[in-house]
N, C-alpha and C positions, 0 to 999 in steps of 0.2 A: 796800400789798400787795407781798409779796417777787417776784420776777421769774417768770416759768414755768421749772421745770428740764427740761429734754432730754436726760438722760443721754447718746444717741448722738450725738444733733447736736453738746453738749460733747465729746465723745471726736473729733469729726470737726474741728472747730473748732480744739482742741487738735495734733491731726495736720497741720491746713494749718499751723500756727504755727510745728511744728517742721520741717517743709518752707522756709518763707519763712528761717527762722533758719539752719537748715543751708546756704542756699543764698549768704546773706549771709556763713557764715564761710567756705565756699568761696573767693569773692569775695576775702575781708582773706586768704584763707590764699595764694592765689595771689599777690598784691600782696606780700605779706610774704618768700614766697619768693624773688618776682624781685627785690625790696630785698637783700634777704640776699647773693642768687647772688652780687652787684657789691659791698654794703658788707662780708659777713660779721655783720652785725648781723638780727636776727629769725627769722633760723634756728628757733631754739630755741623759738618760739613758734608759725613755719611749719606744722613738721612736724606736731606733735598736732593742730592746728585742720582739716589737709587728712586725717588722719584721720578725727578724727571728724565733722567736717561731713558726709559722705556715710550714715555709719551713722543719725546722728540726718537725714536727708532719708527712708531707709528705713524707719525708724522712723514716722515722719510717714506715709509713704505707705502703710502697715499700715491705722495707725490711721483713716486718712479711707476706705479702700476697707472695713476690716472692723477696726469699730469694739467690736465685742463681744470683741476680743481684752485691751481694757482691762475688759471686764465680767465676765471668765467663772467668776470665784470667787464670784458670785453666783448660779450654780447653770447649769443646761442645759435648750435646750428651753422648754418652757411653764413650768418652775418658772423662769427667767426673766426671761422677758417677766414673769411674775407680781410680782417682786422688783421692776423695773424701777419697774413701774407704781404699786407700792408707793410706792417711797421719792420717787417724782413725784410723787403724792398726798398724800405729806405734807409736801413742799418748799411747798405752798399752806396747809398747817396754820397758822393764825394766833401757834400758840406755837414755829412754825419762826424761828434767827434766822437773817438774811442779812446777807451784810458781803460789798463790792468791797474785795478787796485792790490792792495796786500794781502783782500781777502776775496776778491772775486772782479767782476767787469762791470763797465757802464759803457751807454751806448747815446747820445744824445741827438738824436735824428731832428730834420726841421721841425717835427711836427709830436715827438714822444720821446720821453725819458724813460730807459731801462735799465736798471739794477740788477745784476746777477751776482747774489753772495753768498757767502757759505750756510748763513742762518735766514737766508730772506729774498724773494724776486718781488723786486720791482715793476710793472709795466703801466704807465701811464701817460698819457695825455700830457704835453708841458702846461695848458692851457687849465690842464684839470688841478694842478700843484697848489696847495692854499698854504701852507705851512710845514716848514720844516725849521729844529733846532736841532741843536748836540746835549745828549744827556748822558753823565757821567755817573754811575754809579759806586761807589766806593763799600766793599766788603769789609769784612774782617782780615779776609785773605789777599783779596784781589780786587781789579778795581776794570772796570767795564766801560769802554765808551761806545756810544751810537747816536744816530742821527734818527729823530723822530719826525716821521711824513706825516701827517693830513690831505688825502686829496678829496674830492667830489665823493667821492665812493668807500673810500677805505685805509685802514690807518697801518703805518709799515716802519717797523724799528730795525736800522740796517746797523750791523754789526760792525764797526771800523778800527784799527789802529789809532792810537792817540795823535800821532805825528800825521795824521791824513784830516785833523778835524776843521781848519781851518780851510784846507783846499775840497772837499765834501762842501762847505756849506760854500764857496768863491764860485762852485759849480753848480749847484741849485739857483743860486744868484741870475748864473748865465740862464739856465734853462728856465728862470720863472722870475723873472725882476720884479713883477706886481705881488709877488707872492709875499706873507707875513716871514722872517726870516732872522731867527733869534728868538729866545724864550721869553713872552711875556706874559703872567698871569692870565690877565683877558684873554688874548686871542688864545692860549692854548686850553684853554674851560670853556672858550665859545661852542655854540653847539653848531655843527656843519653847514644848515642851512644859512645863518647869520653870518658866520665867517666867509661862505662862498656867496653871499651879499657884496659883505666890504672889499672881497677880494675883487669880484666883478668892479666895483667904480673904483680901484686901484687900477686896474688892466685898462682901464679907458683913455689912459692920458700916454697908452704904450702904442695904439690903434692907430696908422695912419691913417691923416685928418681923411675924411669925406667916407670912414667904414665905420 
């Protein structure tokens, strides 16, 4: 039996994570700076980390105080709560799959796909899904992979292990077959309305005949 989903509990859970983690680069960002001050060395790493560690702590602290701020394109009010309780009830559907990632959960109900990770929640629609690719960032120091969303509404970069990038995108496949999937110029500079155009008469030929 798949796990219970809690969409705000996850949204709150998700918030403490980026709290502990903001609070951690603080930590290396300070240590790297006062290395820096005497060697000249980690400067250049210092400075963004003591940046952005405080923004993603704020961040974090949004999301655990008022967690419906990662909900709210799911409608206002009792339609809602209604949405919520929805896509919870069918997180227990027996034809829902679940899968622990390395860095967080996925839930892929008949009718919605959810993401729960350490840097990002997912909640959408599988029908709303227009694009998703893997984009690799390469630092000086380190090197970053993730998986870039597009849906109807909103754009979501999920954080993943390298050795997961192939099975990530096998599984947005599942969950959205008419969906654009893989990097390609056009469709990832289309602008939303256009792309959920082409996307619509891609999904037509997925429709059993006479809907």
């Amino acid at each position: 039996m798949n796990p219970t989903l809690d969409l705000r509990a996850s949204v709150r859970t998700a918030g403490g994570r980026m709290i502990l983690y903001g609070f951690i680069g603080l930590i290396v960002g300070v240590i790297a700076l006062a290395i820096g001050a005497v060697t000249g060395f980690f400067l250049c790493i210092a400075i963004p980390i003591l940046l952005a560690s405080p923004l993603a702590m704020a961040w974090g602290a949004l999301q655990l105080v008022y967690p419906d701020i990662q909900l709210g394109h799911l409608g206002h009010g009792p339609a809602r709560a209604m949405t919520i309780q929805q896509i919870e009830n069918e997180a227990r559907d027996p034809r829902t799959m679940y899968q622990k990632t390395q860095r967080g959960q996925i839930w892929m109900t008949p009718a919605w796909f959810v993401v729960i990770s350490d840097d990002e929640v997912m909640i959408e629609q599988r029908r709303n899904i227009l694009l998703a690719y893997p984009h690799v960032s390469r630092g000086r120091y380190n090197t970053t992979t993730s998986i870039k969303v597009r849906s109807r509404s909103k754009n979501y970069t999920i954080g993943i292990e390298e050795v997961e990038q192939d099975w990530f995108m096998r599984t947005f496949q599942s969950a959205a077959p008419w969906a654009y999937l893989g990097y390609e110029p056009r469709t990832a500079q289309m602008l939303a309305p256009q792309l959920a155009y082409e996307v619509d008469q891609r999904a037509m030929r997925f429709l059993p005949p006479g809907q």
